[in-house]
Structures are given as C-alpha cells and as structure tokens.
C-alpha positions in Angstrom: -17.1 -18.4 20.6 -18.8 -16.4 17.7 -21.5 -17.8 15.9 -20.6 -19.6 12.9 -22.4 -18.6 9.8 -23.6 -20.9 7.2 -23.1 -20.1 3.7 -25.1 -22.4 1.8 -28.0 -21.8 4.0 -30.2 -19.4 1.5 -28.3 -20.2 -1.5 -31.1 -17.9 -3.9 -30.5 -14.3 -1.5 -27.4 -12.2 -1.6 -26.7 -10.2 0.6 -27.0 -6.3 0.0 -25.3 -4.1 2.8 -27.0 -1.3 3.6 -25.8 2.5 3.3 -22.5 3.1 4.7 -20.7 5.8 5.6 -17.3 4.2 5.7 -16.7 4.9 1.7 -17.5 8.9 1.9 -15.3 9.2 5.3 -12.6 7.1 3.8 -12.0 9.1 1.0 -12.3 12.5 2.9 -9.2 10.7 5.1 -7.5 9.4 1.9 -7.2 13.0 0.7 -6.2 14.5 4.1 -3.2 12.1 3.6 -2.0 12.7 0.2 -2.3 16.7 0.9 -0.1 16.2 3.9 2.5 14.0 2.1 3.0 16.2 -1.1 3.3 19.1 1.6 5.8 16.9 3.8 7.8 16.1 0.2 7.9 20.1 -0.3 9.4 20.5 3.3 6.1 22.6 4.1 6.2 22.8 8.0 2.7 21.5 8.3 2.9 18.8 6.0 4.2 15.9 8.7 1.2 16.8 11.2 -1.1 16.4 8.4 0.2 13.2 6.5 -0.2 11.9 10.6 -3.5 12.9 10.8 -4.6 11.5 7.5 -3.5 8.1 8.4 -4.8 8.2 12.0 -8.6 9.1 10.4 -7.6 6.1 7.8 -6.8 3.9 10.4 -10.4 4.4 12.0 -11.9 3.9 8.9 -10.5 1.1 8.1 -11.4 -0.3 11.7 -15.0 0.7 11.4 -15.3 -0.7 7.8 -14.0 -3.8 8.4 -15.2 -4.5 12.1 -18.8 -4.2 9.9 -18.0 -6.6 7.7 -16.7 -9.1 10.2 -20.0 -8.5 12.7 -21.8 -9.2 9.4 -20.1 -12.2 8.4 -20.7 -14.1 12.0 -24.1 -13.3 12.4 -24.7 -15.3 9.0 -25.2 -12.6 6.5 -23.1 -14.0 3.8 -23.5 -17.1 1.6 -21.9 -19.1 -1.2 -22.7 -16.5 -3.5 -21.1 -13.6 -1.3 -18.3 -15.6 -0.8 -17.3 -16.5 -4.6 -17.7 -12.5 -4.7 -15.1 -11.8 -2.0 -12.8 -14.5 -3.9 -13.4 -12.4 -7.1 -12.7 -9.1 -5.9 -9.7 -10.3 -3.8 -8.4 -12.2 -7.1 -8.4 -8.8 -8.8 -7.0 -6.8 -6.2 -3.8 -9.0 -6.6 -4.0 -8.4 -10.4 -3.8 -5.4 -9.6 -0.9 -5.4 -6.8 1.1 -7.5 -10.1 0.7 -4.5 -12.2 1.9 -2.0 -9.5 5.4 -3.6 -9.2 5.3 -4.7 -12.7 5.7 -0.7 -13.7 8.4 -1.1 -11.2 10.4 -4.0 -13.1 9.3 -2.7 -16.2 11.2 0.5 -15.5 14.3 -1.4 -13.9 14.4 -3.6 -17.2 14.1 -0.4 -19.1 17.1 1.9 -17.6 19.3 -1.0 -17.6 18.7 -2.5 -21.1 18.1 0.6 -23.6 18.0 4.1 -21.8 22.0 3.3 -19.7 23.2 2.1 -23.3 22.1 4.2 -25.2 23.5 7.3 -23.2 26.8 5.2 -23.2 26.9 5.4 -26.9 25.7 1.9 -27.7 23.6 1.3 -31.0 21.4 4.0 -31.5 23.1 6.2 -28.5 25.8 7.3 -30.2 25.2 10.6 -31.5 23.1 10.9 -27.6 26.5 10.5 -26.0 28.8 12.5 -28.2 26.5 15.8 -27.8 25.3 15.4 -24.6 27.3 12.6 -22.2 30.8 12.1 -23.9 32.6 9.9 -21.3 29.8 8.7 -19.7 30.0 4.5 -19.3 25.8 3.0 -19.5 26.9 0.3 -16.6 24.7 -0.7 -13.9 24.5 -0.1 -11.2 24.6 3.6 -12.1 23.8 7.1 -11.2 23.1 8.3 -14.3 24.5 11.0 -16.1 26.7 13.7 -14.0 26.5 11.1 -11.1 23.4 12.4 -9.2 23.7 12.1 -5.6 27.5 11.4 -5.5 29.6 8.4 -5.2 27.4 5.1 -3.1 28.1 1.8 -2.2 25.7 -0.9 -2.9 23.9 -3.5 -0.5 26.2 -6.5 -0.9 23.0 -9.3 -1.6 24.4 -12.4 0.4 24.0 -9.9 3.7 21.0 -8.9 5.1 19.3 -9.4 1.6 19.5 -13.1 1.8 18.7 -13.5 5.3 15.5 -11.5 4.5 14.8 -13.8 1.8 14.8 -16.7 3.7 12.6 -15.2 6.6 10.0 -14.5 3.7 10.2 -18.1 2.6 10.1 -19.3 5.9 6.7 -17.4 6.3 5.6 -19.1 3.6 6.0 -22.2 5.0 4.2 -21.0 8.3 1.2 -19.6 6.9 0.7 -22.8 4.7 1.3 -25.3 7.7 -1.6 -22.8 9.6 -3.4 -22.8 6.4 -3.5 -26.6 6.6 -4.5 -26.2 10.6 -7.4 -24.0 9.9 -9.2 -27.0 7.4 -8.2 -29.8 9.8 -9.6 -27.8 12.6 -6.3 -28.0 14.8 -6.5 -24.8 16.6 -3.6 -24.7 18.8 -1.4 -25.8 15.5 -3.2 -23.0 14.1 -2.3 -20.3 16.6 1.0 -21.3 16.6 2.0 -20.8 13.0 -0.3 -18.1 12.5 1.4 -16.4 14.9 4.8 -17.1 13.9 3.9 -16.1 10.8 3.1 -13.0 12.6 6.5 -12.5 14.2 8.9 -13.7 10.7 7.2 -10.4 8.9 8.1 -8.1 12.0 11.7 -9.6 12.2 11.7 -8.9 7.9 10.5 -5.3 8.8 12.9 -4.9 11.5 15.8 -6.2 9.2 15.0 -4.0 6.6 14.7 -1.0 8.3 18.7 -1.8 9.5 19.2 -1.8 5.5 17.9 1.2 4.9 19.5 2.9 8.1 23.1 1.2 6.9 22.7 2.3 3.3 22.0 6.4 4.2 24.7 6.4 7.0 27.3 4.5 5.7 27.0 3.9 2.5 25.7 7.4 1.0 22.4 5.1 -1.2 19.9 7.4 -0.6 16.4 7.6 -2.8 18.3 10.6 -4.3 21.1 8.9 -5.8 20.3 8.9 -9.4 18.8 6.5 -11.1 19.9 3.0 -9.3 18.6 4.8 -5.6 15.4 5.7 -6.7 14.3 2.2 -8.4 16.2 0.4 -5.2 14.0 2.4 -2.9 11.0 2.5 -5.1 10.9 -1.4 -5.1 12.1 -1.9 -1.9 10.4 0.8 -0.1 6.4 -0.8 -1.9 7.4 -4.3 -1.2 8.4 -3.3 2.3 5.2 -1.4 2.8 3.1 -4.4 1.6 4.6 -6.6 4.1 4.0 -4.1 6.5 0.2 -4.6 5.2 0.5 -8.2 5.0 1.8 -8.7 8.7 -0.8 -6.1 9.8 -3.5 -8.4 8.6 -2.4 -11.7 9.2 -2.3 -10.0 13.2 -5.9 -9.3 13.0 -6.5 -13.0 11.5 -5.0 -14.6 14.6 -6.7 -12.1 16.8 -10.1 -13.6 15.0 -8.8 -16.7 15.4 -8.5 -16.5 19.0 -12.1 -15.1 19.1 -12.4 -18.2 17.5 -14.6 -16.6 13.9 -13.3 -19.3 12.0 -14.6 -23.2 11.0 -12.5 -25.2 8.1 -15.4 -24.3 5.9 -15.5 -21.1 6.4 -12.8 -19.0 6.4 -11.8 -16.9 3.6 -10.4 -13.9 5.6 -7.7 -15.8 6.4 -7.5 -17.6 2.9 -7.4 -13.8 1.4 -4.5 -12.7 3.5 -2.3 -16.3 3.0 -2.6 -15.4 -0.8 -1.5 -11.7 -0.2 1.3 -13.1 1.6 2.4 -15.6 -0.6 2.3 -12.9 -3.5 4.4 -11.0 -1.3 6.5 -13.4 -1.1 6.9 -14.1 -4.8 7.4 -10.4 -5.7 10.5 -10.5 -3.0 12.0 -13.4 -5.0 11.8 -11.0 -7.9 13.3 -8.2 -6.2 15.7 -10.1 -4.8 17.2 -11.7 -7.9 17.3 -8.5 -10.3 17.6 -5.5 -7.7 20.1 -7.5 -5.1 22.1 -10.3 -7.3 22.0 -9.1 -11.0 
C-alpha cells in the first residue's frame, strides 16, 4: 500500500519541483516524431522508422515524467493548493481539446452550408458555378468538384456507428459507477468498473478499426476522397486517437488503483481522466449525429 499523502497538511507551502529534464527530452522526442511523419506522408523511405522512433522516445518520456509526478504525489509533496492547480490546468487542457474538434465542426458546418452551395450555384455561387463547375450539384455527402477520389459508399450510421455509440455511453456509465466507488472507498466495485471501463474503450477501438478497414476495402472512402473523406477521417480518425489516449490512461489508473495510490479524498488522477472520458464521450455524440445521421 503506498503512502497516502495529505493535502491540507501545510496548507501555506506549495510545492516547487525541482529541475527536470523530462521537458527538454520531451520536446527533442516530439520533433523526432513530426520529422518522421511529414517524411512518412511524402513516402520518404525512412520516414516510418523515424515516426517509430519518435514515439518510442515519447513514450519513455512520458513514463519518466509522469512516474515523477506520481512518486511525488504519494510521498506527500502536494497539497490543497497543488491540487486546485492540477484542477486548473486539466480544466484548460479540455478547453483546449473543445477548440481542436470545434475547427473540426466548424469546417464540416462550413463545406456543407456555404462553400457546397455556393459551387452548386446557390445565392451568391452562381456566377462560381457557370465559370468554373457548371453541372456540378453542392449535395452532401460530396466529393467536391471533379469528384476527387472517385465514386464511395458511405458508413450506413445504424451499423457499427451505433453500436460504437452505445459502448461509449456505456463507458460512461462505468467510469461514473467507479467514480462513485473510489469516494465510498469500495475497492473491489472499483476495480471492477474501472476495469470495464478499461475493456468498452478497447472493444470501441477494435470496432472502429473494422470501419475503417470496411470503408477502404469495400467501399472505396478513403481520407482522399474529396471533401466528405477527409472531414470523416479527420473527425474520426482525432476522436479515435483520443480514446486511444483516454483508455491508455484510465489503464494506468486501475493499475494505481491496484497499487492501491488512491483514498476518496484524494484522488484527482483518476477524477482528471473520468472528465477526459466523459468529454470524449460527448464529442462522439457530436460526431455521431452530424458526421454519421445528418
């Protein structure tokens, strides 16, 4: 059993980390993997093994960096101060997350209700469509003018879609009823629905990864079908990489849970990752209504 830390114990000190290397190494690794991803995009024959390496060096970081932060937070480092400062930051980092995929809605909403309509020659399209696009119909879903990436099915929404959906609201459910378990200091409930919580985002991966499989074999939606592939797998694609994230963390919660790091006082680690899931969630809901249904 780790020791548990006490907050409130020196309410007047805050705690100052000392110097770290994590932040100059992370950023060395960051780099590594953005230069070996634009290479991989331009088909350079070293860019894979780079990208790989890049996220292998991130992946230590990450496990150094944080590992350091949890030894400090059981060994009672961190009080109430420190821990409205975590809340903060982690408040604003899913600000942020709601701007990333609202430039993503933003530019669904766009396409579909000026830029398609107004190459179709609706209001002020029309002269745009008799010089450039005459014959071309602004319906969605649509890949664009000239038909970019050929003729494509889309993913009928009451398919895998829907299942998906109600996976994701089903982990909703889990992580609250573990969220509930953690305060009331039922550990086995805990484990349990943590770690169900655990499995619903793999099966959602899993599931989605079928989808995306399905739509380039059989159904010719790639992320270079005009205008309709590249916002399905630009939404899609984030979102699938944040509950990638998501389930990633909530693994290491219930590992720390086993190691038992937690009281129902003190455990904001795991409140932080429940309200990245739950955003999550919400942002599927969004996808799911105006990429899948609409």
């Amino acid at each position: 059993m780790a020791q548990a830390h006490s907050p409130d114990a020196n309410p007047n000190r805050y705690f100052v980390p000392s110097k770290s290397r994590w932040p100059f190494l992370g950023s060395i690794a960051l780099f590594i993997t953005m230069v070996g991803f634009g290479s991989m995009l331009d088909e350079v024959t070293w860019g894979k093994s780079v990208f790989l390496v890049g996220l292998a060096l991130m992946a230590g970081v990450l496990f150094g960096w944080f590992g350091d932060v949890i030894r400090e937070s059981v060994s009672g480092k961190y009080n109430k101060q420190v821990d409205v400062s975590f809340r903060m930051g982690m408040m604003w980092f899913i600000f942020s997350e709601i701007m990333f995929f609202a430039a993503f809605f933003g530019a669904l909403f766009y396409t579909r209700q000026f830029a398609l309509p107004w190459l179709g020659g609706e209001g002020k399209g029309v002269l745009t469509n008799d010089l450039l696009w005459q014959g071309f119909s602004g319906g969605w879903p649509s890949g664009g003018p000239g038909g970019v990436g050929g003729e494509y099915q889309t993913i009928a929404a009451w398919g895998l879609p829907l299942l998906n959906t109600l996976i994701l609201l089903t982990s909703g459910v889990t992580v609250t009823i573990a969220h509930h378990a953690i305060k009331a200091d039922n550990r086995k409930q805990l484990i349990i629905f943590l770690g169900l919580t655990v499995l619903l985002g793999c099966i959602f991966l899993y599931f989605q990864a079928e989808e995306y499989i399905h739509a380039y074999k059989e159904l010719n939606l790639t992320l270079g079908s005009g205008i309709y592939g590249s916002t399905f797998f630009m939404l899609t694609g984030f979102h699938g990489m944040h509950v990638f994230l998501g389930t990633l963390m909530l693994f290491i919660i219930w590992l720390r849970v086993l190691k038992g790091h937690f009281t129902p006082k003190n455990h904001f680690a795991f409140e932080a990752v429940a309200w990245y899931w739950h955003f999550v969630d919400v942002v599927w809901l969004g996808l799911f209504l105006f990429v899948y249904v609409l």
